[in-house]
N, CA, C and O atoms as a GROMACS GRO file, in nm:
protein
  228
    1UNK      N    1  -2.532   1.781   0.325
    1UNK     CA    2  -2.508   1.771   0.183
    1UNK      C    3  -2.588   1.882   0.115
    1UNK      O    4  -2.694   1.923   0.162
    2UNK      N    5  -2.540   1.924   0.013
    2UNK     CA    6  -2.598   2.049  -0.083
    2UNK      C    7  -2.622   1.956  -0.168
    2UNK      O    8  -2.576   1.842  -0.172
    3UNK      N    9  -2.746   2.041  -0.286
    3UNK     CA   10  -2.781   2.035  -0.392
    3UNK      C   11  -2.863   2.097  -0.445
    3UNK      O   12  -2.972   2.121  -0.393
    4UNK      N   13  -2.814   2.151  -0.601
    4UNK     CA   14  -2.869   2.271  -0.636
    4UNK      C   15  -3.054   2.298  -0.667
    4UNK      O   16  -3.099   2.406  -0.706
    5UNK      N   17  -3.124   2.199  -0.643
    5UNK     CA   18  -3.249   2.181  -0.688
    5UNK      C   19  -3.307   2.231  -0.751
    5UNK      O   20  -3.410   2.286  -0.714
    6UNK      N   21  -3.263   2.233  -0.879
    6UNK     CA   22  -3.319   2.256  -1.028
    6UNK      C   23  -3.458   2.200  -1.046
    6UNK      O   24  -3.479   2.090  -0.994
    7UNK      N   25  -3.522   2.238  -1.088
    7UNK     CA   26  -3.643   2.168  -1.133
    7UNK      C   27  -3.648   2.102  -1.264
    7UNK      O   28  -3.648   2.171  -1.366
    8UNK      N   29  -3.653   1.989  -1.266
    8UNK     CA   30  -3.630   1.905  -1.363
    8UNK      C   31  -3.817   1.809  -1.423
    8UNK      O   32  -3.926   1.812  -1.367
    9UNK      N   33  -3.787   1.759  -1.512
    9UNK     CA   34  -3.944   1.689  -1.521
    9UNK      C   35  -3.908   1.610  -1.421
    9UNK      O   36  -3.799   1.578  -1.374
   10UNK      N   37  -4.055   1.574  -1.388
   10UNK     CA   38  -4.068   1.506  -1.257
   10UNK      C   39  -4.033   1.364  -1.209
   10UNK      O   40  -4.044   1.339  -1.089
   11UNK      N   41  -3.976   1.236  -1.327
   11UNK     CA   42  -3.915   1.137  -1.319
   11UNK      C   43  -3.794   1.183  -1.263
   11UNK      O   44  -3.755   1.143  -1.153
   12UNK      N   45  -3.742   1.251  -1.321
   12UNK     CA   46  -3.578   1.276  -1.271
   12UNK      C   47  -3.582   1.344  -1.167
   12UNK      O   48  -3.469   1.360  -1.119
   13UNK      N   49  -3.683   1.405  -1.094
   13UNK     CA   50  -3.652   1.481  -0.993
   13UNK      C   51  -3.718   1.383  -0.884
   13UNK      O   52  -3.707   1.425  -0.769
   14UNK      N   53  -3.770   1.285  -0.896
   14UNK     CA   54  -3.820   1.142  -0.801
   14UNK      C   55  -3.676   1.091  -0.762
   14UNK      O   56  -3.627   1.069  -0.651
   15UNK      N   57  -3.606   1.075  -0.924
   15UNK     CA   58  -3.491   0.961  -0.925
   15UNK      C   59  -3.372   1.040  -0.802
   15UNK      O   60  -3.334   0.985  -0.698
   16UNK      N   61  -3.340   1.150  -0.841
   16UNK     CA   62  -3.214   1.259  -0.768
   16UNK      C   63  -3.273   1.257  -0.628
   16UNK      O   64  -3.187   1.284  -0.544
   17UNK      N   65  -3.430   1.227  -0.562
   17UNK     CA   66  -3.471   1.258  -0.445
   17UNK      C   67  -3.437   1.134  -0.361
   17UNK      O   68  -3.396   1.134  -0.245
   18UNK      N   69  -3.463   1.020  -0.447
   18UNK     CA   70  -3.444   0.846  -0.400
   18UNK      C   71  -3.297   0.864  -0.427
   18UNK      O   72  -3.246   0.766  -0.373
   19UNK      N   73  -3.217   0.924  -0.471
   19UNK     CA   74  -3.036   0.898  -0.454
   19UNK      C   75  -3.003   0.980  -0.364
   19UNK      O   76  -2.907   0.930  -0.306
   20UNK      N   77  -3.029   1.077  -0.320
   20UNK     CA   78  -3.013   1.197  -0.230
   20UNK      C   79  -3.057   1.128  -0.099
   20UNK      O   80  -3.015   1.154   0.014
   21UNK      N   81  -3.134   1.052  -0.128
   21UNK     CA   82  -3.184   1.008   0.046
   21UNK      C   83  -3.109   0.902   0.064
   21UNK      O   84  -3.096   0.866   0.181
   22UNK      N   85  -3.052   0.838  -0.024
   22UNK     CA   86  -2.973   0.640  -0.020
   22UNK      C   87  -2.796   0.766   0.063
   22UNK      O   88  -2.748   0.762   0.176
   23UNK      N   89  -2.772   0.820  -0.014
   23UNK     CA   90  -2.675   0.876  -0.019
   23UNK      C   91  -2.681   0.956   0.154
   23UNK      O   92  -2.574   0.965   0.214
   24UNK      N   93  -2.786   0.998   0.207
   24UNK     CA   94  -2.815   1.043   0.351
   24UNK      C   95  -2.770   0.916   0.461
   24UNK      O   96  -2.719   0.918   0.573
   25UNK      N   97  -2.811   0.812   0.376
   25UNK     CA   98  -2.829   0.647   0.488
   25UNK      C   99  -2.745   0.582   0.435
   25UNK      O  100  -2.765   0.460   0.436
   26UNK      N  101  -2.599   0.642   0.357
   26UNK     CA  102  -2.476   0.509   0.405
   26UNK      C  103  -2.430   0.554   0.503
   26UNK      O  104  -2.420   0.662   0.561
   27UNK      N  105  -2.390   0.402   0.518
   27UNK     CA  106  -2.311   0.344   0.680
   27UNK      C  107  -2.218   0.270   0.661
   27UNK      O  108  -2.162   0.232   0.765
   28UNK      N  109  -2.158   0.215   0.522
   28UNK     CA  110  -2.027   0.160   0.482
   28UNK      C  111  -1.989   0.165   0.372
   28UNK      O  112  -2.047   0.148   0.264
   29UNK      N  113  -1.888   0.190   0.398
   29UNK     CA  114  -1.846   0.214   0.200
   29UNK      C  115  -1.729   0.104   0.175
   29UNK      O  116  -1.714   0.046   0.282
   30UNK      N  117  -1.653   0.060   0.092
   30UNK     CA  118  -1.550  -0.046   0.033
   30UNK      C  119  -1.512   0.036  -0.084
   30UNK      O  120  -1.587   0.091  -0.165
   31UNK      N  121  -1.369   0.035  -0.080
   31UNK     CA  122  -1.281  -0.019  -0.218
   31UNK      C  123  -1.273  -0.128  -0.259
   31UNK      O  124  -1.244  -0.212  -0.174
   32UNK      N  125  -1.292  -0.174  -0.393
   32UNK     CA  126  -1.236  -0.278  -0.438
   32UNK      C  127  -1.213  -0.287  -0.469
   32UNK      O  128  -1.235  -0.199  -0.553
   33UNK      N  129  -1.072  -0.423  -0.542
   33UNK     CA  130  -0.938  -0.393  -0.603
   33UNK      C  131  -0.929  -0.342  -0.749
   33UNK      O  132  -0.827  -0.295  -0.799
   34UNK      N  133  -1.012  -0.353  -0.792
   34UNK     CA  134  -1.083  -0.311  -0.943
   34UNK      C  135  -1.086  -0.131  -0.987
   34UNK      O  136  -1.067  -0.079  -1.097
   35UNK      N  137  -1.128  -0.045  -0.803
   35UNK     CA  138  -1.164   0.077  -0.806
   35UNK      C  139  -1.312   0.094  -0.814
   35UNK      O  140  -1.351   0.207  -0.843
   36UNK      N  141  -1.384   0.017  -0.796
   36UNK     CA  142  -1.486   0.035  -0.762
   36UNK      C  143  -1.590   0.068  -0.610
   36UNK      O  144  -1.604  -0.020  -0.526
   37UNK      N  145  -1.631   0.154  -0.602
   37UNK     CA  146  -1.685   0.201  -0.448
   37UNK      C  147  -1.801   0.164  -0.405
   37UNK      O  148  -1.903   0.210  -0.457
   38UNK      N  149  -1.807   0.080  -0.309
   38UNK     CA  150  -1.965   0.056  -0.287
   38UNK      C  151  -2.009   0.087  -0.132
   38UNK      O  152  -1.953   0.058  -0.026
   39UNK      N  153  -2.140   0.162  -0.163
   39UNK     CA  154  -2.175   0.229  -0.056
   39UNK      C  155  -2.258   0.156   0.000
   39UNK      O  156  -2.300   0.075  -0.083
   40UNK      N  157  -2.320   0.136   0.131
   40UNK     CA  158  -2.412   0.022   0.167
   40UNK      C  159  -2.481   0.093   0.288
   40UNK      O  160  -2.422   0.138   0.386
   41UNK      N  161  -2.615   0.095   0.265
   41UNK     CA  162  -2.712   0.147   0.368
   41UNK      C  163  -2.667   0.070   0.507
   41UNK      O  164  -2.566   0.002   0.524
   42UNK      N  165  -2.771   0.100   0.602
   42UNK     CA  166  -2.788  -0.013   0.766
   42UNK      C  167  -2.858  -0.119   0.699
   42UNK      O  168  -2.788  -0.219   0.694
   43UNK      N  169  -3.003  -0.137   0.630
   43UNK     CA  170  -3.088  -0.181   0.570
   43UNK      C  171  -2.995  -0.277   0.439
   43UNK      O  172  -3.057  -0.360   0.373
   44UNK      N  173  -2.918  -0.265   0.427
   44UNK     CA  174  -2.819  -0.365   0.295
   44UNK      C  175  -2.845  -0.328   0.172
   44UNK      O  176  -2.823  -0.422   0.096
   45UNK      N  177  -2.893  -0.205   0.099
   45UNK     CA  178  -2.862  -0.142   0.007
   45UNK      C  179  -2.754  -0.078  -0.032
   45UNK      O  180  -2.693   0.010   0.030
   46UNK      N  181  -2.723  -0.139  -0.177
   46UNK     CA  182  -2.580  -0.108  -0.192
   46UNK      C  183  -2.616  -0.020  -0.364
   46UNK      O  184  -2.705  -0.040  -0.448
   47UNK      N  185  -2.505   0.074  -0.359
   47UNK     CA  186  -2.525   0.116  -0.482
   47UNK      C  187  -2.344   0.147  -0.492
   47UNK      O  188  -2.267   0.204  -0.414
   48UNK      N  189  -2.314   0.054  -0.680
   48UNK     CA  190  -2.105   0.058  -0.664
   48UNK      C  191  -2.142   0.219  -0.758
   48UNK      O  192  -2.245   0.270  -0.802
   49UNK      N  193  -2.004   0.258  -0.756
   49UNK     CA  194  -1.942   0.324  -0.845
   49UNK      C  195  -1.843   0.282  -0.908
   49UNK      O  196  -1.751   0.221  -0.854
   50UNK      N  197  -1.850   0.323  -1.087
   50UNK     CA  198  -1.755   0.206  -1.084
   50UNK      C  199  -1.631   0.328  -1.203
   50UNK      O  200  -1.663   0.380  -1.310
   51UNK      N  201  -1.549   0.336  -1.160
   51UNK     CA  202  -1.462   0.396  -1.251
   51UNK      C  203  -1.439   0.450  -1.397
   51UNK      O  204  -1.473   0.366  -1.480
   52UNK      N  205  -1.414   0.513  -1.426
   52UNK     CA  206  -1.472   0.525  -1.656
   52UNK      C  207  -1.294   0.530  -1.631
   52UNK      O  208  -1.225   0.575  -1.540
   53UNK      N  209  -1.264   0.466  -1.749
   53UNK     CA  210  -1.128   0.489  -1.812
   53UNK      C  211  -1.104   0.627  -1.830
   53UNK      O  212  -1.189   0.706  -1.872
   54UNK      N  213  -0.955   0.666  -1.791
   54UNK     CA  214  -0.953   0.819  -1.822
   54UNK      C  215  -0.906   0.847  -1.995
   54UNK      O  216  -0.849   0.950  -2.032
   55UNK      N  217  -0.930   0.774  -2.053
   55UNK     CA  218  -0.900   0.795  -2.228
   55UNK      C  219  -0.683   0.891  -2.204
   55UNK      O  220  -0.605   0.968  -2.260
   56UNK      N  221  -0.695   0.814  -2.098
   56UNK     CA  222  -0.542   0.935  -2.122
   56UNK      C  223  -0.412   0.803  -2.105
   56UNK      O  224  -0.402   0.749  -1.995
   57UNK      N  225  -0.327   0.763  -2.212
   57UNK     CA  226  -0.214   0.674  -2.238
   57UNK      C  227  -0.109   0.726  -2.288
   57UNK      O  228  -0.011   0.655  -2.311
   0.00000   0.00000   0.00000
């Protein structure tokens, strides 16, 4: 995986380091019928994604 490593203040560059590493250690992902994606470590950490409306009708 790439990423551009900007230097950011240092909360946000903790936060992008702890998602960058969750994101190294999935091992299952799901659709669900909704469109939502959930990724799930070995360890049972899960983090969903969850869809934005595309404002387009």
């Amino acid at each position: 995986m790439a990423a551009t490593r900007m230097a950011c203040p240092e909360p946000l560059m903790q936060q992008e380091n702890r998602f960058l590493k969750l994101l190294g250690d999935i091992r299952h992902y799901q659709f669900e019928a909704d469109g939502r994606l959930v990724l799930e470590t070995a360890d049972g950490t899960k983090m969903t994604a969850v869809p934005q409306p595309s404002g387009k009708e």
